[in-house]
C-alpha positions in Angstrom: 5.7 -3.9 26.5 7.0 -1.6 24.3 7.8 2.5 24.5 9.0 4.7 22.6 9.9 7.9 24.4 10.5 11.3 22.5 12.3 14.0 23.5 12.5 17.8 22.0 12.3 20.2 25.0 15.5 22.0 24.0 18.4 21.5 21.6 18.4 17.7 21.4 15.8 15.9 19.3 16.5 12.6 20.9 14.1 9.2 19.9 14.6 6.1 22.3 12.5 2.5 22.4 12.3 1.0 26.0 11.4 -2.4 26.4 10.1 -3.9 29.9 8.5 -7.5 30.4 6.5 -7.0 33.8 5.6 -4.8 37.1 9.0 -5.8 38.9 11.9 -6.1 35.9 13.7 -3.8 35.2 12.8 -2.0 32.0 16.1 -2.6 28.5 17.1 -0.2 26.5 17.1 -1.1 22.7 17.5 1.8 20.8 18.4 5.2 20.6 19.5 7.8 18.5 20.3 11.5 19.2 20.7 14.5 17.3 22.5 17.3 18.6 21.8 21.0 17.6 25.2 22.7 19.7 26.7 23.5 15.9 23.7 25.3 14.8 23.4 27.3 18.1 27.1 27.8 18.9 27.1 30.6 16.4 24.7 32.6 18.3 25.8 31.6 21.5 23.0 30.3 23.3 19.8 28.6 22.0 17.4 30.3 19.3 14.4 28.6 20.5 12.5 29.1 16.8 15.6 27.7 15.0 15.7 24.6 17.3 11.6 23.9 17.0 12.6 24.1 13.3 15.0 21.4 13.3 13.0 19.5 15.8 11.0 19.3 12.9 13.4 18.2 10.1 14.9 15.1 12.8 12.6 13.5 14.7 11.2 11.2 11.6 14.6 10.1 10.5 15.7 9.3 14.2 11.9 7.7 14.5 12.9 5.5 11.9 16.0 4.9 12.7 15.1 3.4 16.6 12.1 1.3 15.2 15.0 -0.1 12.1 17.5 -1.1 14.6 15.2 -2.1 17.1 13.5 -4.5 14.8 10.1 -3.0 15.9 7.7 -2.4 13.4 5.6 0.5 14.6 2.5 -1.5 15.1 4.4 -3.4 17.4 4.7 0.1 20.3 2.4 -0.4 23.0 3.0 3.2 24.4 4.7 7.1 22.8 6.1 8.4 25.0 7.2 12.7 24.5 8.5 15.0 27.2 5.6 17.3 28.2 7.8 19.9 30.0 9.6 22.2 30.8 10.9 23.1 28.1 10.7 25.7 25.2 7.0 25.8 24.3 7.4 25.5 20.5 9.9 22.6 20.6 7.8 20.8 23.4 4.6 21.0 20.9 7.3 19.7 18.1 7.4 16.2 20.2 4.0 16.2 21.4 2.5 17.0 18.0 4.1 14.2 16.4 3.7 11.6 19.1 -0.3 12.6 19.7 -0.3 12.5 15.4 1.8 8.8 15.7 -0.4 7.4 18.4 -3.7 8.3 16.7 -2.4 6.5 13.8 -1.8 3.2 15.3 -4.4 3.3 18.0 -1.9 3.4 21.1 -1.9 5.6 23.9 0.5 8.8 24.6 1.9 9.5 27.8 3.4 13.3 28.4 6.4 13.0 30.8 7.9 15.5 32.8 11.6 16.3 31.4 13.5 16.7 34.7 11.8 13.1 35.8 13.2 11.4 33.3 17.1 12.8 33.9 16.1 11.4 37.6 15.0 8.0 37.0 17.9 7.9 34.1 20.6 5.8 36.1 17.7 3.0 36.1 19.2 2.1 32.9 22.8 1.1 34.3 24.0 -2.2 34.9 23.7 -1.1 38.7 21.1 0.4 39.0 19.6 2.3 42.5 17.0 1.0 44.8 14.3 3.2 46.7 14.5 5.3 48.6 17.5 7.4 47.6 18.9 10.9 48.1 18.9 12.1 44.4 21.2 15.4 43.5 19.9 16.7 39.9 22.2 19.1 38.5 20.4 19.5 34.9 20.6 23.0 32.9 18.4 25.9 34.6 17.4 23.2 37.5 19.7 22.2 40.9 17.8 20.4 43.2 18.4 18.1 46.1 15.5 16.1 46.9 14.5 12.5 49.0 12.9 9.8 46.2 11.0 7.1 48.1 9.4 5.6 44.7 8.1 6.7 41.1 6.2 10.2 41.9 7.2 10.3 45.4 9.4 13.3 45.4 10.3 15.5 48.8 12.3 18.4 47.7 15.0 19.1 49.9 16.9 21.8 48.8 16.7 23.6 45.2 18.6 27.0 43.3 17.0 30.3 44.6 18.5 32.1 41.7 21.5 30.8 38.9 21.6 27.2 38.9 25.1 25.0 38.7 24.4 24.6 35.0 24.2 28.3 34.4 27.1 29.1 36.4 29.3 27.0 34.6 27.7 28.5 31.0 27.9 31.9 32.0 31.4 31.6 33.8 32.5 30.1 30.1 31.2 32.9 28.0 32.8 35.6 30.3 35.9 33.9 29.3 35.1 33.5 25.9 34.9 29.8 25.7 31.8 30.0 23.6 28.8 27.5 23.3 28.2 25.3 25.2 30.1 26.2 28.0 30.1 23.7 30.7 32.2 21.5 29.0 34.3 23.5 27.8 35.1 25.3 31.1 35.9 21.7 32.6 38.9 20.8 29.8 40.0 24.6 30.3 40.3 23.5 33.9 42.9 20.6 33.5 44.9 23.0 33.3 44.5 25.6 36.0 44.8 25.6 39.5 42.1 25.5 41.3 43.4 27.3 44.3 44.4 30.5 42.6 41.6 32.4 43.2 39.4 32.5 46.1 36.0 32.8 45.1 32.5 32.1 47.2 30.8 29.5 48.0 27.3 30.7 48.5 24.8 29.2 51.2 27.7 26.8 52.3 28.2 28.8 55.9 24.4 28.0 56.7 24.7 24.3 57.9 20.8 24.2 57.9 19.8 25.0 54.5 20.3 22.5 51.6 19.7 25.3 48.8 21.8 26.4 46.4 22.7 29.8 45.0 25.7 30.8 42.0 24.8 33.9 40.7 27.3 35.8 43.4 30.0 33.2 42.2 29.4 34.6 39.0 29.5 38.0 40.0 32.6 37.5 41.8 34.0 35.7 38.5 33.3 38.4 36.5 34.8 40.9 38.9 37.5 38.7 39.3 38.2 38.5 35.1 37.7 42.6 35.0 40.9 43.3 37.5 43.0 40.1 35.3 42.1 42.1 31.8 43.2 45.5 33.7 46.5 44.0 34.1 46.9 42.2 30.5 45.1 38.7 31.4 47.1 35.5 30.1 45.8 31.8 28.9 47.2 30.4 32.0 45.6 32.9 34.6 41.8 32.0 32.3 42.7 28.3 32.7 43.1 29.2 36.6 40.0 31.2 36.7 38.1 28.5 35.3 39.7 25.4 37.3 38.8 28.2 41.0 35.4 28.3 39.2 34.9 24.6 39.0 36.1 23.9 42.2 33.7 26.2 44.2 30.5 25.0 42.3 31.7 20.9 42.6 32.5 21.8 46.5 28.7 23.2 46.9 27.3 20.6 45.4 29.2 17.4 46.9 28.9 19.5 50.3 25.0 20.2 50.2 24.4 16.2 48.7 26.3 14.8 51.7 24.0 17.3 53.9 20.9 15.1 52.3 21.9 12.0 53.1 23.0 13.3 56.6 19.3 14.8 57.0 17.6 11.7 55.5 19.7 9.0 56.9 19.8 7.5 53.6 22.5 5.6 52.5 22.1 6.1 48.4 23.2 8.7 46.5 21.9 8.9 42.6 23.4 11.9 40.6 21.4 12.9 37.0 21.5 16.0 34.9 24.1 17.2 32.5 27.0 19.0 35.5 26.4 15.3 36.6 28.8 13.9 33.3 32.0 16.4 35.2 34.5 14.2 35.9 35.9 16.5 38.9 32.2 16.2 40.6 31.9 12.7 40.0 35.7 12.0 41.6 34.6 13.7 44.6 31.2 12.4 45.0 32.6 8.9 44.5 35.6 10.1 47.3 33.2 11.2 49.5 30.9 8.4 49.3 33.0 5.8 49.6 34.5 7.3 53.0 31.1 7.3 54.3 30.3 3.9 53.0 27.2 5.5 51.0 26.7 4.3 47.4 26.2 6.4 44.4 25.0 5.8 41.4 25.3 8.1 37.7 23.5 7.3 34.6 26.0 6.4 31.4 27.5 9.6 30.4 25.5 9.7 27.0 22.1 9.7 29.3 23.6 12.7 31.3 22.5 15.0 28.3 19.1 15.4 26.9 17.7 12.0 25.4 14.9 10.4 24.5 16.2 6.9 26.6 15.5 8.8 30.0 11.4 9.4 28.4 11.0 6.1 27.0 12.2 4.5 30.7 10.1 7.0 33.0 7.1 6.7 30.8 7.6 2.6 31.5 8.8 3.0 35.1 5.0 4.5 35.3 3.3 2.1 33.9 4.4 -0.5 35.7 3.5 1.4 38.5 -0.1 2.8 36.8 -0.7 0.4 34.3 -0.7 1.7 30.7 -3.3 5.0 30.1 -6.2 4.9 28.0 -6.4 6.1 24.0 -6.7 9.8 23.9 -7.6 10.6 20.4 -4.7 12.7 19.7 -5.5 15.1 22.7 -2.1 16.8 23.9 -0.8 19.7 25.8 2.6 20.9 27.0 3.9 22.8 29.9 6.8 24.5 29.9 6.8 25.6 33.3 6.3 22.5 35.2 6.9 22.2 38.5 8.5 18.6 39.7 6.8 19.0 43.0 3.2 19.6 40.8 3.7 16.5 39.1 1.9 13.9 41.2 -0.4 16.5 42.9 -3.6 15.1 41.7 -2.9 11.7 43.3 -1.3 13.1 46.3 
């Protein structure tokens, strides 16, 4: 079976054919291709949500093209389309969903909407090691931080999840108070190489409450921003920004590697998977993997180019499903999107 996942609910128009042979192997990727909108954006500093459906537009047939080409799949040959339904921006979700309904009804296949955050969960399936259920799963991805217990495709317990500014958004927001420009995450981290990360004491909110596995950064970055107003008072310097930034970093990894160990302490699971974009830092993953190892728990990451958004991580949850499901019926070109979508919503029918 073939599927070709399709993912646009952002900045990334990002095309991907999975391939999987039965119910219990483990589904291949073959191809994928990724286009990246971060220089259009970066000039506005953030995302202009009508200028990236617009380019959603422009990419997604060339990168179609270019996954069937070096696939060697002809497109009569997909069995399934794959396109992320939400959440998401609402005009770059019905970018993807337009084209895979308008695809599908062309060759007589079925669609399948998948939910975005899914996919960045079930994303280290595609390693050479991959996880086994159940597992503690710690999804640090953009606007989302959750902690939740996954027992099996669709079988999601949330744990623990942001009550306010998520990990993603603190280390964005941090980045443009310090003038790192777009995107900031990243950006923050190299700045943070060079700073020591004990030169300012910031907070490290919810950590004091031993019970609660949520998470919450928007008083970190209040407290950065404070912290940056009494530096610029007194003539702030490169070096005391590349401290700011490395305290930053430090206090959001420490929340996050303290409230996943809290999981697997709560769960008695001995499995720790890791997904989302702040999953690719290299400073959480050295601690995760420190911590881990002491408590002879395994982790597992997806490849760094799957941390991102891509259409690999729609293509293999679409075909994680149907082995479960079986594939779904034609639907005439029928689609919808949602960009608010719930992950706890998304088996609720079945439940």
């Amino acid at each position: 079976m073939k599927v070709l996942g399709i993912e646009s609910s952002c900045d990334e128009t990002g095309v991907a054919l999975v391939e999987v042979d039965g119910a219990n192997t483990p589904p291949r990727l073959k191809a994928q291709a990724l286009h990246s909108q971060v220089r259009m954006h970066e000039a506005y500093g953030g995302v202009v949500p009508e200028l990236a459906s617009r380019d959603h537009i422009r990419r997604i047939v060339p990168l179609v093209r270019q996954v069937l080409a070096e696939s060697a799949t002809s497109a009569g040959g997909l069995d399934l389309i794959a396109y992320t339904r939400g959440p998401g921006l609402a005009g770059a979700l019905l970018v993807g969903a337009a084209f895979a309904a308008a695809l599908a009804a062309s060759l007589g296949k079925p669609t399948l909407g998948v939910h975005h955050l899914e996919g960045h969960l079930l994303s280290p399936f595609l390693a050479d090691d991959p996880p086994r259920f159940p597992f503690v799963a710690l999804l640090v991805s953009g606007g989302h931080t959750q902690v939740m217990r996954v027992e099996g495709v669709g079988r999601y317990q949330l744990l623990g999840e942001t009550i306010d500014d998520a990990a993603g958004e603190a280390f964005d927001k941090t980045a443009k108070l310090l003038g790192l420009g777009y995107p900031g995450g990243p950006a923050l981290a190299r700045l943070a190489d060079f700073g020591d990360a004990e030169a300012f004491k910031l907070p490290r909110p919810l950590m004091a409450d031993r019970q609660s596995l949520d998470f919450s950064f928007a008083g970190l970055k209040t407290a950065v921003w404070t912290q940056l107003r009494k530096l610029e008072s007194a003539n702030v310097c490169e070096q005391d920004k590349a401290n700011l930034a490395a305290s930053t970093q430090a206090a959001i990894v420490e929340v996050l590697v303290g409230k996943a160990l809290r999981a697997l302490d709560a769960t008695g699971l001995e499995r720790l998977v890791v997904a989302g974009g702040v999953g690719a830092n290299a400073e959480l993953r050295r601690q995760l993997n420190d911590a881990c190892a002491r408590r002879g728990v395994r982790v597992h990451y997806p490849a760094l180019d799957l941390c991102t958004d891509n259409g690999a991580m729609i293509a293999l949850a679409a075909a994680m499903r149907v082995q479960r499901d079986g594939l779904p019926a034609v639907n005439d070109a029928a689609f919808d999107v949602r960009p608010r979508w719930p992950l706890a919503e998304l088996d609720a029918a079945a439940a």
